[in-house]
VOBA-1610 file (N, C-alpha, C; in pm, whole numbers, padded with zeros to 5 digits, always signed):
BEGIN
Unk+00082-00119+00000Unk+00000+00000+00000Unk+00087+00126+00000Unk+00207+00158+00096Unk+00288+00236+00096Unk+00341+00295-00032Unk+00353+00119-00159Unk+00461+00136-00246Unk+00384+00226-00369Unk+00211+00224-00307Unk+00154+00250-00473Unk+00138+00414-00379Unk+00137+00484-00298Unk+00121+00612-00212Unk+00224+00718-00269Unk+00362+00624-00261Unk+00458+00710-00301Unk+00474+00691-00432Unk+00447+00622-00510Unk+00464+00637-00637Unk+00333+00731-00702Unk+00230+00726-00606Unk+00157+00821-00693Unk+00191+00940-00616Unk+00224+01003-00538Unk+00273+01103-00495Unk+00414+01167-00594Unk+00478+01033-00644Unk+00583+01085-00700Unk+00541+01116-00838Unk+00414+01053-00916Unk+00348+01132-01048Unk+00282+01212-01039Unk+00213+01260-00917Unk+00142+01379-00899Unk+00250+01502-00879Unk+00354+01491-00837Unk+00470+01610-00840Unk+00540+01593-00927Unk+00564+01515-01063Unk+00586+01516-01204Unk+00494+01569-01316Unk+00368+01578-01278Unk+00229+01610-01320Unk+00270+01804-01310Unk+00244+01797-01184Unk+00252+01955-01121Unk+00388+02000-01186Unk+00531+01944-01190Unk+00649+01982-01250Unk+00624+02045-01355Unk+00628+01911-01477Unk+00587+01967-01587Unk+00454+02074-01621Unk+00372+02058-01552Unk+00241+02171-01593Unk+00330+02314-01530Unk+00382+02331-01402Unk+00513+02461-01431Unk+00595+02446-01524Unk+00685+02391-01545Unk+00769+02396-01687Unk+00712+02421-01788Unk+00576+02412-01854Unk+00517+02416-01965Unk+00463+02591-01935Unk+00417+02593-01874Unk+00370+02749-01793Unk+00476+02846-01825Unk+00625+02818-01775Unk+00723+02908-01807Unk+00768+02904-01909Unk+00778+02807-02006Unk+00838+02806-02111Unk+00711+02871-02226Unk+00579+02864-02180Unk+00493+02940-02266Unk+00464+03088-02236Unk+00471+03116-02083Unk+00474+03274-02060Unk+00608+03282-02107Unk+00723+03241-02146Unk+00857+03310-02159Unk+00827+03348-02349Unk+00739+03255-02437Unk+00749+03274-02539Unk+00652+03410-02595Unk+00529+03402-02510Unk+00433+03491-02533Unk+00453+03626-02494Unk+00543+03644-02368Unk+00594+03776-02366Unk+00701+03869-02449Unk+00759+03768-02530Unk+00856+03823-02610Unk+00850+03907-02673Unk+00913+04025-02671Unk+00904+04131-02757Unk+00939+04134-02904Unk+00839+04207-02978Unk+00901+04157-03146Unk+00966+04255-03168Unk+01001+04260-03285Unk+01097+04404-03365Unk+00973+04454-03418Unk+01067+04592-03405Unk+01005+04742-03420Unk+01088+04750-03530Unk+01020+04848-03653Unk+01085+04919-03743Unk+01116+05063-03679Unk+01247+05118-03719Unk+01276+05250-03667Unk+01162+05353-03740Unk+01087+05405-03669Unk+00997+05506-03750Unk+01032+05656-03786Unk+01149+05704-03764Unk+01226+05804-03824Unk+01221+05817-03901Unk+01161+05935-03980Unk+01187+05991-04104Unk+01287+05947-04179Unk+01304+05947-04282Unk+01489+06002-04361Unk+01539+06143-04349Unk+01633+06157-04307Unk+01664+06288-04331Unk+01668+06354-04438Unk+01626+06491-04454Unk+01655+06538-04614Unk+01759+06635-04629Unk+01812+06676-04719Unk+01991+06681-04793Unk+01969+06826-04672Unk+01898+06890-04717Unk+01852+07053-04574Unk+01856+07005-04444Unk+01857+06885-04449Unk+01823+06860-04308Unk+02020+06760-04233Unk+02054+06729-04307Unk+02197+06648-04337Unk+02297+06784-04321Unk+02298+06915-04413Unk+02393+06963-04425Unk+02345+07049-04321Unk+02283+07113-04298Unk+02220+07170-04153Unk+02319+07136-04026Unk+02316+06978-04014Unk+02368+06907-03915Unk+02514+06861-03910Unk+02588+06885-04017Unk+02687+06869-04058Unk+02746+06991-04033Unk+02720+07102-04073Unk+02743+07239-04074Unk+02748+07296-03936Unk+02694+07252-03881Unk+02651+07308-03667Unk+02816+07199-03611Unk+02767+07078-03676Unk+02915+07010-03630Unk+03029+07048-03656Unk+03011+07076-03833Unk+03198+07130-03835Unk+03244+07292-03734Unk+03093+07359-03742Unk+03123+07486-03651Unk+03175+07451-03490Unk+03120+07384-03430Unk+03124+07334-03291Unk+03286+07284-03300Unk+03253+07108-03334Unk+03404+07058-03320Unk+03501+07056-03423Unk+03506+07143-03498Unk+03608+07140-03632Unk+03662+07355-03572Unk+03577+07413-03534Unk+03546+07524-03561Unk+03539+07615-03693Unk+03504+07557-03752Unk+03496+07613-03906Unk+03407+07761-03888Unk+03512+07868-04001Unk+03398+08014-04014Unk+03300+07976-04123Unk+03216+08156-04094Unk+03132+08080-04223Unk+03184+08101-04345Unk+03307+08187-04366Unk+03384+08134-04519Unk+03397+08010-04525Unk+03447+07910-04468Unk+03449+07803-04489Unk+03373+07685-04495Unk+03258+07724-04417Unk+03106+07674-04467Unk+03047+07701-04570Unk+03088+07790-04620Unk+03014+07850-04735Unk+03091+07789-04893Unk+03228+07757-04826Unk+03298+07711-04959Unk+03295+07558-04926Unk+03252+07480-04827Unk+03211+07333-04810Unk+03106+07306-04848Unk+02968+07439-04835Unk+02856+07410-04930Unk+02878+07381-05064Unk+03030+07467-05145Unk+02987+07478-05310Unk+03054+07347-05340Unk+03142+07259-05221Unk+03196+07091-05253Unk+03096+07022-05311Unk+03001+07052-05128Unk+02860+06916-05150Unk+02781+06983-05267Unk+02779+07066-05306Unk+02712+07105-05399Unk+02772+07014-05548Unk+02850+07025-05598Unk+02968+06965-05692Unk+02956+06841-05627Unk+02959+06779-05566Unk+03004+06649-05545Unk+02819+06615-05550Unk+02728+06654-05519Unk+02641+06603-05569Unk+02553+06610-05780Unk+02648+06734-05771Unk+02622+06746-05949Unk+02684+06617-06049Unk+02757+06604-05957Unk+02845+06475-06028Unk+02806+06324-05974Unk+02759+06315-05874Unk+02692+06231-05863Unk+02500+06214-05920Unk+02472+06284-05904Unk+02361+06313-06035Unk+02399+06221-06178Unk+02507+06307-06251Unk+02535+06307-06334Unk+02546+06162-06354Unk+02618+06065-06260Unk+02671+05926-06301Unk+02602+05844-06251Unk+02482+05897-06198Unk+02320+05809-06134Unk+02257+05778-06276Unk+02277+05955-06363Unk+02174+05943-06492Unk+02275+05851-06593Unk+02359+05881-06619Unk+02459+05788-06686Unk+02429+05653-06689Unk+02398+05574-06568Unk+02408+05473-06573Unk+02314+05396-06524Unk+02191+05481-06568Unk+02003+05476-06542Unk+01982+05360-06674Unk+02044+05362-06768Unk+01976+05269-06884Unk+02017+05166-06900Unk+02159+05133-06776Unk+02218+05031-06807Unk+02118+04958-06696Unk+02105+05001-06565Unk+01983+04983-06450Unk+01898+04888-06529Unk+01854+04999-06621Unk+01711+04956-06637Unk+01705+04827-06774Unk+01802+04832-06821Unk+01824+04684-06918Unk+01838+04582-06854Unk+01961+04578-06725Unk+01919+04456-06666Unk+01811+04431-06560Unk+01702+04524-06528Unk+01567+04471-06513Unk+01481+04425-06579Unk+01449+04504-06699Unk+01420+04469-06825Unk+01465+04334-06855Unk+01592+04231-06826Unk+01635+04157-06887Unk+01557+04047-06778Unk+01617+04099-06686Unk+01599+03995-06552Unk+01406+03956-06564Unk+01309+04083-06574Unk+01190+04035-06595Unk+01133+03956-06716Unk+01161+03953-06839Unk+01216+03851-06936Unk+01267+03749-06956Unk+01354+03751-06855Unk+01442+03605-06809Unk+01332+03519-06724Unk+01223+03579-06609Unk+01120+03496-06543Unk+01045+03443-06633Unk+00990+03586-06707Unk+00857+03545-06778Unk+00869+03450-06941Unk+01013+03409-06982Unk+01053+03277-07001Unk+01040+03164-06953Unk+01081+03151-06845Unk+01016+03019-06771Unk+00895+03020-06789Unk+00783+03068-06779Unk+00642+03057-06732Unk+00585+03063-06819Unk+00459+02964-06831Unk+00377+02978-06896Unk+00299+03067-06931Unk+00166+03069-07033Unk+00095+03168-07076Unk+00023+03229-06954Unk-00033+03155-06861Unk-00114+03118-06781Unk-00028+03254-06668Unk+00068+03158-06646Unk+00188+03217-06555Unk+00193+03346-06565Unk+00218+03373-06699Unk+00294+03537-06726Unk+00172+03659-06723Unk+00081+03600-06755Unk-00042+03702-06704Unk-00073+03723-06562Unk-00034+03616-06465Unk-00050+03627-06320Unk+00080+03723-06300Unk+00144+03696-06358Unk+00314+03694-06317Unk+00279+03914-06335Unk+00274+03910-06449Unk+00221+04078-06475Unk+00105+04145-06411Unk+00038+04099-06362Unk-00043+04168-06295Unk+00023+04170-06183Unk+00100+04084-06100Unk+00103+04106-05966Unk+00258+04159-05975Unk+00309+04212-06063Unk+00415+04314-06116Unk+00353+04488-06118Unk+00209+04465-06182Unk+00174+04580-06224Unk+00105+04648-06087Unk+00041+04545-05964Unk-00001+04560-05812Unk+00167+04578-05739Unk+00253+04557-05729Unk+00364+04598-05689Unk+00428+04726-05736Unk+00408+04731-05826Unk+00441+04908-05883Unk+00340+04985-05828Unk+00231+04972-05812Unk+00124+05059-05786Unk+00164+05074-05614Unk+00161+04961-05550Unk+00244+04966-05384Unk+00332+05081-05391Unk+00440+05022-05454Unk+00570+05104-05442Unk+00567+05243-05466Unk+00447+05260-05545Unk+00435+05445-05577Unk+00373+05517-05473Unk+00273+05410-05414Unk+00189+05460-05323Unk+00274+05477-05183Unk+00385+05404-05093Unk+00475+05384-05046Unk+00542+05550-05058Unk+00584+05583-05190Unk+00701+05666-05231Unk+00592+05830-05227Unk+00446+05790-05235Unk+00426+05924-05214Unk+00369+05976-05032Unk+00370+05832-04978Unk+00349+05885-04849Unk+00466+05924-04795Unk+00589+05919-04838Unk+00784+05980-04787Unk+00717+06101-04773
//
């Protein structure tokens, strides 16, 4: 009688064990915090050289002659970067052009009409996206 007392005593506190272990290991999963996207703006180029400009004054001590002739750099250094964005806009856009051609090869008739519409619903996203910036 003793032997069946303690053995069920000893599954009733294996019972209770595990139902805590299962408890913590499910409050430990459910509390977990997820990721956050940073919701910060982008900064804009007014808003970059602004901040750049207060810095080189502070810890560089720069005058404003010399702010004024670091504006006409970034100024130039962005004309030229312009310049070799547009330059090399058609080469961009051939190998997308190529690459979407290259899918809609594989795929059937069937395919490539799904395949374009949900090309032509992704552009429409992406604009809609680009005008809430």
């Amino acid at each position: 009688m003793t032997n069946s007392r303690v053995s069920s005593a000893i599954y009733l506190v294996l019972v209770f064990a595990s139902g805590i272990l299962a408890g913590a290991v499910g409050n430990r999963l459910y509390m977990v915090k997820t990721a956050s996207a940073n919701s910060t703006p982008p900064r804009t180029m007014a808003q970059y050289r602004s901040q750049l400009f207060t810095e080189l004054r502070q810890r560089v001590g720069t005058s404003e002659k010399q702010i004024a002739e670091i504006d006409k750099v970034l100024d130039n250094a962005k004309r030229q970067l312009d310049a070799l964005h547009a330059e090399h806009k058609p080469m961009r856009e051939k190998i997308d052009h190529d690459r979407v051609e290259g899918i809609r090869a594989v795929l059937d008739e069937k395919q490539r009409k799904v395949y374009d519409d949900w090309r032509s619903e992704r552009a429409l996203d992406n604009q809609k996206k680009k005008a809430g910036r």
